[in-house]
DOGUVO-95573 format. One line per 2 residues: their letters; for each residue x negated, y, z of N, C-alpha, C. Coordinates in steps of 0.02 Angstrom, whole numbers, plus 50000, padded with zeros to 5 digits. Atoms other than C-alpha are relative to their C-alpha. Last residue first. Example, Ala and Ser with C-alpha at 12.3 -4.5 7.8 and 13.67 -1.06 7.14 Angstrom:
<pts>
sa> 50042:49941:49997:49316:49947:50357:50039:50055:50037; 49955:49941:50000:49385:49775:50390:49955:50060:50000
</pts>
This chain:
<pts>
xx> 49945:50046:49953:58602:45266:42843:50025:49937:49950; 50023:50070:49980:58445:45345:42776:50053:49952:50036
xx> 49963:50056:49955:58525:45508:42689:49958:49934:49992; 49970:50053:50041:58384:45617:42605:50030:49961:50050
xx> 50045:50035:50014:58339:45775:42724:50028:49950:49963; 50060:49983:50047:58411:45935:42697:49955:49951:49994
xx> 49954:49995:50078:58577:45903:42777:49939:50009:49945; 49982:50075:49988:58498:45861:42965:50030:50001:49906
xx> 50080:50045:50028:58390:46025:42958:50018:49938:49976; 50030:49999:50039:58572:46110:42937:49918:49985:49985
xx> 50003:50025:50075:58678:46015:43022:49951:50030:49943; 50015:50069:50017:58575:46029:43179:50021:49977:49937
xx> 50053:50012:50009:58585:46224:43170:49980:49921:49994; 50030:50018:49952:58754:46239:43112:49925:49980:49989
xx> 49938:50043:49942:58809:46292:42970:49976:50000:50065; 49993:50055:49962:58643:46328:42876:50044:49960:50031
xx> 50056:50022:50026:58651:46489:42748:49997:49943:50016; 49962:49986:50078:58856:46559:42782:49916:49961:49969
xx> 49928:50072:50020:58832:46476:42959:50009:50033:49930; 50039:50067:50021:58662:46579:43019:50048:49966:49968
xx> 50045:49995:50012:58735:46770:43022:49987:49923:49966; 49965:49984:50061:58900:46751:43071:49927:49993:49955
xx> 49973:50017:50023:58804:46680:43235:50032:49986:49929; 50071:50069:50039:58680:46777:43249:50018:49942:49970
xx> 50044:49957:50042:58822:46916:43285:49961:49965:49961; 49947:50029:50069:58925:46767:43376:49969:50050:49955
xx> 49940:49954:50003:58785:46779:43494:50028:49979:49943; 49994:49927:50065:58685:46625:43506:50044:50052:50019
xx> 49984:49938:49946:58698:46521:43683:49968:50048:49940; 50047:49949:50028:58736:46363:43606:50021:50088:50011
xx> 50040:49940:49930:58837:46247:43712:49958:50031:49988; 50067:50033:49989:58960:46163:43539:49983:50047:50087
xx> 50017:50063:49965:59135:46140:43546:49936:49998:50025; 49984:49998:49940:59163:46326:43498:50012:49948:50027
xx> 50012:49939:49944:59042:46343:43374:50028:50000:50059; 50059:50031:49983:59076:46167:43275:49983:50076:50055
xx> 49988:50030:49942:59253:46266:43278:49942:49969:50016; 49996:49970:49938:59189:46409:43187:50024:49954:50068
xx> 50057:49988:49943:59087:46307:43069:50024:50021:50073; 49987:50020:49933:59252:46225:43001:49959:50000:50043
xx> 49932:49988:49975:59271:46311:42835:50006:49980:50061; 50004:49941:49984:59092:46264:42806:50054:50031:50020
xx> 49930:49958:50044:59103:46089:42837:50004:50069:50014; 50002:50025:50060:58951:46009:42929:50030:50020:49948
xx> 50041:49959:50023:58954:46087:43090:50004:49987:49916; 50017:49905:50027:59116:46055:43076:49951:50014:50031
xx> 49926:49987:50076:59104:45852:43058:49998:50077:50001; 50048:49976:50063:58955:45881:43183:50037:49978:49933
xx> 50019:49952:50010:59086:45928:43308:49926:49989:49949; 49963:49950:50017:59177:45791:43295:49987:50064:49983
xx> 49969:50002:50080:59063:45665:43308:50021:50047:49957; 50067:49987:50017:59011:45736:43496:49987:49996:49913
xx> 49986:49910:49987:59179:45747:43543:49943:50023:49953; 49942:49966:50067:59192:45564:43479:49994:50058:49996
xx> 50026:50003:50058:59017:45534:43603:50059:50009:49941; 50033:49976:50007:59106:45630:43754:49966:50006:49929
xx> 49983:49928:50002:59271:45549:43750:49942:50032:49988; 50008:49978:50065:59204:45379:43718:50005:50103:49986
xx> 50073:50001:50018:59186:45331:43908:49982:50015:49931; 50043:49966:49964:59353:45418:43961:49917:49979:49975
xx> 49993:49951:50017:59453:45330:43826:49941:50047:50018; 50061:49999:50051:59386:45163:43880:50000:50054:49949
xx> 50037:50014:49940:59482:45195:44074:49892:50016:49893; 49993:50038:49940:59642:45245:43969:49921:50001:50012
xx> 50032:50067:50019:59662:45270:43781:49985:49976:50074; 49984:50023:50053:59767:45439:43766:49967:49904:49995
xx> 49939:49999:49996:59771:45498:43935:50034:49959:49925; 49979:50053:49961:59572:45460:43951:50079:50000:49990
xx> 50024:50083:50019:59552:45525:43783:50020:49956:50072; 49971:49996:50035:59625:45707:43844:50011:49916:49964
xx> 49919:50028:49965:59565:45699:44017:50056:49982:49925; 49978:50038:49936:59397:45704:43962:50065:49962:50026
xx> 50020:50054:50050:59406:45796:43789:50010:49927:50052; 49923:50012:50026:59468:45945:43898:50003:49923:49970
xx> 49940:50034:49951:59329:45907:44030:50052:49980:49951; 49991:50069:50008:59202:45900:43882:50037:49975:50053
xx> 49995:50067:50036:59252:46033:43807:50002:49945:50024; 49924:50003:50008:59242:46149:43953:50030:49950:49947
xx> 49957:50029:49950:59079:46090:43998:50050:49993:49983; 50007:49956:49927:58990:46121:43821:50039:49975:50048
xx> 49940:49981:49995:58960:46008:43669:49993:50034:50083; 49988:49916:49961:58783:45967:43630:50080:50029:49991
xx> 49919:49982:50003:58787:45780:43614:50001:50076:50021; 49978:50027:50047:58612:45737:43576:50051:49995:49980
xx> 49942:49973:49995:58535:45870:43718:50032:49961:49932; 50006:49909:50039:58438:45777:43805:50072:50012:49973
xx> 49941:49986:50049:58486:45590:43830:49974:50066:49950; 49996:50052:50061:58325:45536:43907:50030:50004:49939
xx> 50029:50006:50051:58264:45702:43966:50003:49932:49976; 50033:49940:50033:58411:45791:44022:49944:49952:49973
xx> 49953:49980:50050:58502:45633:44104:49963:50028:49945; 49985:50051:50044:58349:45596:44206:50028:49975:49942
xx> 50062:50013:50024:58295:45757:44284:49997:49939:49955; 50064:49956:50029:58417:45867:44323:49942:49961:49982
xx> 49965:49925:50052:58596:45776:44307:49938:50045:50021; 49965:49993:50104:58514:45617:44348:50021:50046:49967
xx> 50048:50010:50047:58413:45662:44509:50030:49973:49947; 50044:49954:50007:58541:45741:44603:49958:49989:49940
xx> 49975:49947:50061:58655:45602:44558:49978:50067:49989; 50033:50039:50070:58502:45482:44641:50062:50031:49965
xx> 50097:49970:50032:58517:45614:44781:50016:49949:49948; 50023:49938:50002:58691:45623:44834:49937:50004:49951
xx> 49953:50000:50049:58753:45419:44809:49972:50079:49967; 50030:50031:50051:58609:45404:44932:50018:50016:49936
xx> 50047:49989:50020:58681:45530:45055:49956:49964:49952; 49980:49937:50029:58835:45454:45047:49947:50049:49970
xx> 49986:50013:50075:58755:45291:45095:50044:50081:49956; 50068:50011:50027:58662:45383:45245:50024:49957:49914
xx> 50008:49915:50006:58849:45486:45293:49919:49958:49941; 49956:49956:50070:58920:45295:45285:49982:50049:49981
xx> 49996:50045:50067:58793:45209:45374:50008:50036:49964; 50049:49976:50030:58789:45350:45512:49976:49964:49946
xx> 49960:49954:50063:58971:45304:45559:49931:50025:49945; 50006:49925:49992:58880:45165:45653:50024:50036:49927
xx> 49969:49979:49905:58940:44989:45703:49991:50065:50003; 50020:49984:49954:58906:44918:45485:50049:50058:50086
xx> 50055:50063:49994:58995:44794:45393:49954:50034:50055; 49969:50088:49979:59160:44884:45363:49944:49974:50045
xx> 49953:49995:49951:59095:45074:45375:50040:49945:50021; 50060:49968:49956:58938:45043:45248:50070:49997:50076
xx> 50031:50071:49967:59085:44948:45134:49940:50011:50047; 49952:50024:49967:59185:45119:45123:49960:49934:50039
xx> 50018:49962:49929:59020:45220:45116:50067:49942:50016; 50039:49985:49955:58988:45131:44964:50013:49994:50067
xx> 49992:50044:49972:59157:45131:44885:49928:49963:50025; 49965:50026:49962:59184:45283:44887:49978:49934:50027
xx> 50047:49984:49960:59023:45359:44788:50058:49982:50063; 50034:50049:49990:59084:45275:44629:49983:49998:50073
xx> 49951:50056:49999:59255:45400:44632:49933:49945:50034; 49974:49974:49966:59128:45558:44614:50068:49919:50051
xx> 50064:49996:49932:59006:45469:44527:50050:50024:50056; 50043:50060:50005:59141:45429:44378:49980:50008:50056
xx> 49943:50030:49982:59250:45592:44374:49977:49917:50044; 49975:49962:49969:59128:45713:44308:50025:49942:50063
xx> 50006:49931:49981:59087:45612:44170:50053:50028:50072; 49917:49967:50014:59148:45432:44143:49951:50067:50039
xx> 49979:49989:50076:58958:45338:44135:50058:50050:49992; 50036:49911:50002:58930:45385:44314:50007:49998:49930
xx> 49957:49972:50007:59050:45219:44341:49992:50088:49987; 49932:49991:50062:58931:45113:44263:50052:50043:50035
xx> 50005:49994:50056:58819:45162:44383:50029:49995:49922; 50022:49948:50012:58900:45170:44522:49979:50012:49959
xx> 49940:49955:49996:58945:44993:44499:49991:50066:49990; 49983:50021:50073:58764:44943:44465:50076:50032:49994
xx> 50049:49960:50030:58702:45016:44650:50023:50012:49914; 49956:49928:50030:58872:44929:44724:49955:50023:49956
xx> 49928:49993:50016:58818:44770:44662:50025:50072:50010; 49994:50027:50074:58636:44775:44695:50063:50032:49960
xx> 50057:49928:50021:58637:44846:44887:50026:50001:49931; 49988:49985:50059:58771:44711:44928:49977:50059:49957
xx> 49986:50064:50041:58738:44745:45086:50031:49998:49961; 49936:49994:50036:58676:44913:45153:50016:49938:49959
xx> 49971:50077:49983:58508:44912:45245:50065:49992:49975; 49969:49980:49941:58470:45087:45228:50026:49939:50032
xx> 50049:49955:49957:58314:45045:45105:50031:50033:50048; 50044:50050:49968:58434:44933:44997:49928:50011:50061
xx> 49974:50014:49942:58540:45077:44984:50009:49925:50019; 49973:49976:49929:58426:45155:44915:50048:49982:50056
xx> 50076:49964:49936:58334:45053:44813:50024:50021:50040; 50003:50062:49946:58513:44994:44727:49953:49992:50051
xx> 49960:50028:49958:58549:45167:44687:49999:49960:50031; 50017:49970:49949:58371:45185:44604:50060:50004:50067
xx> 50071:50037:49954:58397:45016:44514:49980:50050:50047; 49986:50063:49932:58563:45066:44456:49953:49968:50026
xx> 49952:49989:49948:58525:45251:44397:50026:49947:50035; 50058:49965:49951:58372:45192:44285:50060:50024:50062
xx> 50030:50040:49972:58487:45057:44211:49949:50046:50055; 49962:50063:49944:58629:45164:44174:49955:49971:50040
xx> 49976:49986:49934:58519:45294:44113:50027:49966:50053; 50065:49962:49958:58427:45198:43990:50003:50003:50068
xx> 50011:50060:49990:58605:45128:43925:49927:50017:50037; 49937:50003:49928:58664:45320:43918:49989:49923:50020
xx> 50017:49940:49934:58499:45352:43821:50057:49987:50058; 50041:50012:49963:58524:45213:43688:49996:50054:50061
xx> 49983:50079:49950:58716:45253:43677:49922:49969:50009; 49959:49986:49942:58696:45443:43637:49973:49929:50047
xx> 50025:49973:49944:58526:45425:43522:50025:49982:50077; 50034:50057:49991:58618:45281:43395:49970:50047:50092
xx> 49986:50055:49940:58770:45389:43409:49949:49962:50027; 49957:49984:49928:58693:45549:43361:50018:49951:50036
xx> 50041:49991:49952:58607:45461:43221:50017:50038:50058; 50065:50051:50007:58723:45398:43145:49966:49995:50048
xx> 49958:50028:49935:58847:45546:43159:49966:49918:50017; 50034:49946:49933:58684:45644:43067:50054:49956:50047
xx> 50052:50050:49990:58710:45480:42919:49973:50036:50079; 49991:50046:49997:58894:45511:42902:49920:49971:50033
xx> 49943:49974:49956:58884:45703:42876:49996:49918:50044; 50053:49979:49954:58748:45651:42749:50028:50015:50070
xx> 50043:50028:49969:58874:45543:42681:49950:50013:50035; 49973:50069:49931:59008:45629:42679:49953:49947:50018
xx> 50017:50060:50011:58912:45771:42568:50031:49955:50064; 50006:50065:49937:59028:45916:42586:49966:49946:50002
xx> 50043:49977:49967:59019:46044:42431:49949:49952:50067; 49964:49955:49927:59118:45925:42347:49915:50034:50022
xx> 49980:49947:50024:59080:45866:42145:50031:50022:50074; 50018:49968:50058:59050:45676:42216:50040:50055:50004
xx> 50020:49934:49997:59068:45662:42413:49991:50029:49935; 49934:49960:49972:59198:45502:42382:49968:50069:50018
xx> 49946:49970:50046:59067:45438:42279:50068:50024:50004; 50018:49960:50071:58936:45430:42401:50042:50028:49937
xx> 50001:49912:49976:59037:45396:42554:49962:50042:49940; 49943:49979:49989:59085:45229:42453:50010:50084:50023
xx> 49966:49973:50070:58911:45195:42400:50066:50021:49982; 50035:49953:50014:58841:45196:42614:50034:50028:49903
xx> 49977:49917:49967:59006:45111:42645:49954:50052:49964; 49941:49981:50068:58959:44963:42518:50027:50051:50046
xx> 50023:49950:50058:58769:44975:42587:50073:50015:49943; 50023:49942:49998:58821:44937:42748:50005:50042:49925
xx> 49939:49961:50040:58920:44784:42718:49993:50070:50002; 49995:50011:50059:58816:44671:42819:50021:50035:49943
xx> 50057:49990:50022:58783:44804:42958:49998:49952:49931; 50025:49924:49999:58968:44834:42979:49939:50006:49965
xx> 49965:50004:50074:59024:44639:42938:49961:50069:49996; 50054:50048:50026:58892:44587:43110:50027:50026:49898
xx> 50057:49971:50025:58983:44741:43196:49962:49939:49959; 49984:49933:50024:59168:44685:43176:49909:50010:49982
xx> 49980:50007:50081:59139:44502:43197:49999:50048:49965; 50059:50023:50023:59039:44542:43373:50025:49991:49916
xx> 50018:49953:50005:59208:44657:43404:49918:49976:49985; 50010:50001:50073:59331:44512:43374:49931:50066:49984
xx> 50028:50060:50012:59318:44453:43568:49980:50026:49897; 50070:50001:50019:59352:44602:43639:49967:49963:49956
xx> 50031:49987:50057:59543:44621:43594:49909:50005:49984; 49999:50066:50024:59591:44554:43756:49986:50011:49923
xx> 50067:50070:49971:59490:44686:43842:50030:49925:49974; 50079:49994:50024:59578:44819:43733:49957:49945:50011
xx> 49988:50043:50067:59754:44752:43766:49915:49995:49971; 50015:50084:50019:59695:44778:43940:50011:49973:49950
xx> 50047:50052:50015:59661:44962:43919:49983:49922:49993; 49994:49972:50079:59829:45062:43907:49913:49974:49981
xx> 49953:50028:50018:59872:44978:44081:49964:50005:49925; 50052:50060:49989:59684:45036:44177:50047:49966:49940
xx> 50072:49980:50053:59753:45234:44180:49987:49905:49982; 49974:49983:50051:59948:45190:44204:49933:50051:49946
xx> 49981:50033:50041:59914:45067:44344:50015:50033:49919; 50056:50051:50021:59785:45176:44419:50039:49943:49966
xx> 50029:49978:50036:59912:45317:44429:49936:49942:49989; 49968:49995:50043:60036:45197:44504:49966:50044:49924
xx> 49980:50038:50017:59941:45141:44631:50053:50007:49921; 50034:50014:49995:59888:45309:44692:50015:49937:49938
xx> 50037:49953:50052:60032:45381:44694:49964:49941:49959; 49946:49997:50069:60096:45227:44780:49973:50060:49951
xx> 50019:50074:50026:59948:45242:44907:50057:49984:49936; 50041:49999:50031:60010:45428:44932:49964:49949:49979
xx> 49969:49961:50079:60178:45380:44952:49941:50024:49985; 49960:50031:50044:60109:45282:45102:50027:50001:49929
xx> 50051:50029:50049:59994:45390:45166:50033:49930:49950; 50040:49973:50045:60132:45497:45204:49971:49960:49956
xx> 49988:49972:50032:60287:45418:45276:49958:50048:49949; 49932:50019:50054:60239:45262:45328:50014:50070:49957
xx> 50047:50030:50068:60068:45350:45396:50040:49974:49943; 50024:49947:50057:60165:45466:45494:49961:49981:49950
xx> 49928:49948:50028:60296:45336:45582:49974:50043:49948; 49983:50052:50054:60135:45229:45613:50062:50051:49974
xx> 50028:49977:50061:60041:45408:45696:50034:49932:49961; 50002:49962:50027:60186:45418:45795:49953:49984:49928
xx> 49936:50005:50031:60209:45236:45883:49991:50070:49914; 49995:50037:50048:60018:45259:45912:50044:49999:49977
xx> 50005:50075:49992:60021:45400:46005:50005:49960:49954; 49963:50047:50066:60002:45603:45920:49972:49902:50049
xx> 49937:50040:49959:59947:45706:46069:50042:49939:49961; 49933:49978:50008:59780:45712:46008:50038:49997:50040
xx> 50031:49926:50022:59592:45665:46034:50061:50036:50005; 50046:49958:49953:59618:45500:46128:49988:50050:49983
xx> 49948:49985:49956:59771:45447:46007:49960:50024:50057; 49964:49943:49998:59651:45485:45859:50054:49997:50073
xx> 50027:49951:49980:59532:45370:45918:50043:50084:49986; 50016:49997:49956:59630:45220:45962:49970:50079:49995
xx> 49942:49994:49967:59701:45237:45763:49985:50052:50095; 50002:49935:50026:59501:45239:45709:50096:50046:50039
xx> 50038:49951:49955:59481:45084:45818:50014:50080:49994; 49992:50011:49950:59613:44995:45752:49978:50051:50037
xx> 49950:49973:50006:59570:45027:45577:50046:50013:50079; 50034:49939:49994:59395:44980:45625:50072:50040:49994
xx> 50044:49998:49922:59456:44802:45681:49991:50091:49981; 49949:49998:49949:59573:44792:45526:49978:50028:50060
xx> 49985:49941:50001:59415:44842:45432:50066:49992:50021; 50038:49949:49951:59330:44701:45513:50022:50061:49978
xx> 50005:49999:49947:59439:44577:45471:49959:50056:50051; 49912:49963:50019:59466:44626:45283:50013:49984:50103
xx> 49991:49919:50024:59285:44622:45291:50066:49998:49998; 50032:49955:49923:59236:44436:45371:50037:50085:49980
xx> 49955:50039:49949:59400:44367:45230:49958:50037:50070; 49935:49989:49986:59297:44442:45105:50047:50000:50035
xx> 49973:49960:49960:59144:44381:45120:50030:50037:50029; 50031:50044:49939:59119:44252:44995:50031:50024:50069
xx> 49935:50043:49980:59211:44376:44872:49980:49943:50070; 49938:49948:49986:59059:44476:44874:50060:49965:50025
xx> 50036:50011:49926:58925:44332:44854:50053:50043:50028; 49963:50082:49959:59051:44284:44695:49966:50007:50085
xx> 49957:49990:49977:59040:44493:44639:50023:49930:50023; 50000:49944:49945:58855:44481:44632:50083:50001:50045
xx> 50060:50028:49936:58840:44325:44530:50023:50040:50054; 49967:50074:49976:58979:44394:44411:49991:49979:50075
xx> 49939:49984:49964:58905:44540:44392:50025:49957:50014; 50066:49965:49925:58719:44460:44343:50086:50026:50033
xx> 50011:50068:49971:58845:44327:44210:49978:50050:50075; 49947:50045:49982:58926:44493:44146:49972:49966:50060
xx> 49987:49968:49966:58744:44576:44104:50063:49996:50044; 50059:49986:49943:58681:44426:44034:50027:50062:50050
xx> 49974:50075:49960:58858:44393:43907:49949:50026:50049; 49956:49996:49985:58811:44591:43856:50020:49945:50046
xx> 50027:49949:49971:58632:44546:43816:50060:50048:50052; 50057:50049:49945:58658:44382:43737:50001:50046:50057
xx> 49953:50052:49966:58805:44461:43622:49964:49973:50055; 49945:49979:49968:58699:44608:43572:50041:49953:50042
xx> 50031:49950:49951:58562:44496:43526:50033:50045:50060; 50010:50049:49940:58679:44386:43432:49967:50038:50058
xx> 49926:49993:49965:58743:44536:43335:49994:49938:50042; 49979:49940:49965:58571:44584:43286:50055:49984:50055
xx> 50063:49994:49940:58518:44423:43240:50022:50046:50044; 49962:50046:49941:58696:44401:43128:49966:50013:50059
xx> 49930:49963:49946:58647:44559:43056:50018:49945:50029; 49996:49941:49954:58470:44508:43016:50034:50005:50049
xx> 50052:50034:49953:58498:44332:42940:50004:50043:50046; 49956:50029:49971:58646:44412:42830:49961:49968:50061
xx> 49961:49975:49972:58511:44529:42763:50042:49966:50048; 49957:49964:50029:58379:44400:42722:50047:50063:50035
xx> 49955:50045:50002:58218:44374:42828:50059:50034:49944; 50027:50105:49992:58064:44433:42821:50054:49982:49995
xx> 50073:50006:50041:58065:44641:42783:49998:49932:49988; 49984:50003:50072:58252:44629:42851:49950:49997:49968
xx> 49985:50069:50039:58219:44611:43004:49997:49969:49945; 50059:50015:49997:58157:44788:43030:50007:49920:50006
xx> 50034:49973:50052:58321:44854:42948:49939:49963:50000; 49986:50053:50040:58403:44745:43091:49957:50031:49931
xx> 50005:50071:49973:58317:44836:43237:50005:49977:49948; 50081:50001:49999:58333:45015:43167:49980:49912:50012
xx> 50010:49987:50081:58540:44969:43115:49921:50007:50013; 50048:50050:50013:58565:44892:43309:49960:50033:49946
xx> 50076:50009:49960:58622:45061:43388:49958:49939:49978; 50017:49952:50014:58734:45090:43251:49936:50001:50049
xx> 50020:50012:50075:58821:44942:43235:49922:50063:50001; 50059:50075:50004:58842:44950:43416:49971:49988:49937
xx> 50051:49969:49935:58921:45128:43412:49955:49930:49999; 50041:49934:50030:59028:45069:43258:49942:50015:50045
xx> 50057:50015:50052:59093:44922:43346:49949:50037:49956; 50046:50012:49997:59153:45016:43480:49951:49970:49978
xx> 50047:49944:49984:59250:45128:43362:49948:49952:50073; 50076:49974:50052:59291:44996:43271:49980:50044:50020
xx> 50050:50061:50018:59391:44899:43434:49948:50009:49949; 50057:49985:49936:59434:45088:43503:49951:49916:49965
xx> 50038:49948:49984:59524:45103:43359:49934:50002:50021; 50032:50001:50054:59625:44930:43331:49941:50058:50005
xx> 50060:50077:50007:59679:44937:43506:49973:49989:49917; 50077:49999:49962:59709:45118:43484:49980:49935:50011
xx> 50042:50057:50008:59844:45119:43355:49931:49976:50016; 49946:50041:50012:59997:45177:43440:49958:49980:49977
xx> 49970:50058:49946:59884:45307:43530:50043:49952:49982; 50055:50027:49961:59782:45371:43385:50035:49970:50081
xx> 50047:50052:50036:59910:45372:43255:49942:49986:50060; 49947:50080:49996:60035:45478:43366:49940:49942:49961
xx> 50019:50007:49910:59861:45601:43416:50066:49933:49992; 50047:50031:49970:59850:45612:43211:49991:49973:50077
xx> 49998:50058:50042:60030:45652:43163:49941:49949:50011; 49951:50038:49957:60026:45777:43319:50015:49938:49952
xx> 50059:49995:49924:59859:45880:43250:50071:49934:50032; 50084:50054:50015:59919:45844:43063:49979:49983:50067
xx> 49985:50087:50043:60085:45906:43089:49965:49972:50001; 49963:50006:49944:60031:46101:43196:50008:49884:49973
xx> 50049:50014:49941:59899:46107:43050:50032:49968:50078; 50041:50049:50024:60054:46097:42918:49947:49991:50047
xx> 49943:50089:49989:60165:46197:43018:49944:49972:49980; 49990:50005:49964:60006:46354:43035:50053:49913:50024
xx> 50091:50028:49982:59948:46336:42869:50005:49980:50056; 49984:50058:50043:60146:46374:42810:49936:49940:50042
xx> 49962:50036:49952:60160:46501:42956:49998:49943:49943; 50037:50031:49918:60009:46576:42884:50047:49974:50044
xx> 50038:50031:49998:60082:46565:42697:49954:49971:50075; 49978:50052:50020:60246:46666:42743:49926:49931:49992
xx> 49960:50030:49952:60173:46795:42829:50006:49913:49979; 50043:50015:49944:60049:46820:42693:50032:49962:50038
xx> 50023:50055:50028:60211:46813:42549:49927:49964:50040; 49962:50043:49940:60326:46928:42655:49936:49903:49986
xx> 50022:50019:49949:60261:47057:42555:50007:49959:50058; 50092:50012:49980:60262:46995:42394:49983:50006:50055
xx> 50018:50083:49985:60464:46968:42410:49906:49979:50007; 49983:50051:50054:60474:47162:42412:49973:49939:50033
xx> 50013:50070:50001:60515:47285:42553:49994:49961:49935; 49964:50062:50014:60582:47449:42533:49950:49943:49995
</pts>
């Protein structure tokens, strides 16, 4: 016979179970209904965070408020400068516009001409088959780029408050830093040391992916300033910011290259030689560039960081995709950090322990970064 005790497990892991199920869908509604607020402190945070060495070393001579404004002018100079250089690039661009929408009529022409010499398909045909294919695939198309780019323009009209955000951040440091202090009293958890390793994670991520950018758009622009390719610059920098979005980024950047190699230039061998460019300088970032600027400062594994990938871009759009990695990266030193939540810091992270060595290190250290990172006095 049965008593009410035993039903009392059951009963508690479907309790743990609703309640976890609530939190995970109470949090993903809070993070897409209030992502322009979000994304605006979460890129303030990341800037805050890359100035904080900078403004600290201000601070010896000048007051605090002196600093963080410095800082946050700096930032602002450096951002406006990188704009103004796109700008430039994309007005010589537009210039020529009108020759290129003429010459890829002309090639569109040609390309037509050449399928009706290879085939039996005539012109009448292949228009009948383009209406009906490439057509609905340009609508795809069009529709999935209106419903990644849509859930970002509130963002870009929300830029403007995000120098106000980080200049209050670094002013107002030290009333977070005594806030995480006495919200970790009598817990195992220090929030602030937890607080000072996501610190430094970000400061690493976003110097190194700013590194990269620049070392990946000057070797892009070499190259296909060394095939003769116009607008060397412009695309070279494009590509580059678009290798920021994992996976997804280089793969997309490396279009529109070969497209404008096939406008401007008479041989298909443009396009294969800008393709080939796009090839090697992503050769050389994901083995030699990436690895030792960034290293490993986000150690989360592939599969993570597709899911995390598509998951943020669906949730925040175009500025989803470029956070996805460094939040992932947050995230998982929140459980390294929390002992109850080593096992997921385990299966975000790309550590090639056995789970043997595993069970082993997390009841003494947690994780291996949280635990050199927990032993030293918080500096944040």
């Amino acid at each position: 016979m049965t008593t009410p005790t035993d039903h009392r497990p059951a009963t508690a892991t479907l309790q743990r179970y609703v309640l976890g199920l609530a939190a995970v869908v109470l949090t993903v509604t809070a993070m897409y209904f209030g992502r322009d607020i979000i994304l605006v402190m979460m890129f303030s945070g990341l800037l805050a965070f890359l100035l904080l060495p900078m403004v600290r070393g201000m601070e010896r001579w000048v007051p605090r408020w002196v600093a963080a404004l410095g800082g946050t002018v700096v930032i602002v100079l450096v951002v406006m400068g990188i704009f103004f250089f796109l700008g430039w690039q994309v007005s010589r661009f537009s210039k020529d516009l009108p020759m290129l929408q003429e010459k890829f009529s002309i090639r569109g022409i040609q390309f037509l001409d050449w399928i009706e010499n290879n085939t039996n398909m005539d012109r009448r045909d292949q228009i009948t088959w383009f209406n009906a294919h490439v057509s609905e695939l340009a609508n795809w198309g069009g529709k999935a780029a209106l419903t990644l780019f849509s859930s970002t323009g509130s963002v870009l009209a929300s830029v403007l408050p995000i120098p106000i955000f980080v200049f209050l951040l670094l002013l107002l440091r030290d009333r977070f830093r005594t806030f995480l202090h006495l919200l970790g009293e009598g817990r195992d958890t220090a929030p602030l040391s937890v607080m000072v390793n996501i610190s430094k994670l970000s400061r690493r991520y976003v110097r190194g992916m700013l590194t990269v950018l620049f070392i990946f758009g000057v070797l892009a622009s070499a190259g296909f300033l060394l095939i003769g390719l116009k607008y060397a610059v412009l695309l070279g920098f494009i590509l580059a910011f678009l290798n920021l979005i994992p996976y997804i980024g280089a793969l997309v950047g490396a279009l529109l290259p070969m497209f404008v190699a096939l406008v401007t230039k008479d041989s298909m061998l443009y396009a294969l030689a800008a393709l080939a460019v796009c090839l090697v300088v992503q050769f050389l970032d994901n083995n030699f560039i990436t690895p030792k600027v960034v290293g490993s400062s986000v150690s989360i594994n592939p599969l993570v960081s597709l899911v995390a990938l598509i998951g943020f871009g669906s949730l925040w759009g175009v500025a989803g995709m470029l956070l996805a990695i460094p939040v992932t990266g947050m995230l998982k030193v929140i459980c390294d950090s929390i002992p109850a939540l080593n096992a997921w810091g385990y299966l975000l992270g790309e550590d090639v322990d056995t789970p043997a060595e595993q069970r082993m290190k997390i009841p003494f250290t947690g994780r291996k970064g949280a635990g050199r990172a927990s032993g030293k006095k918080p500096s944040a």
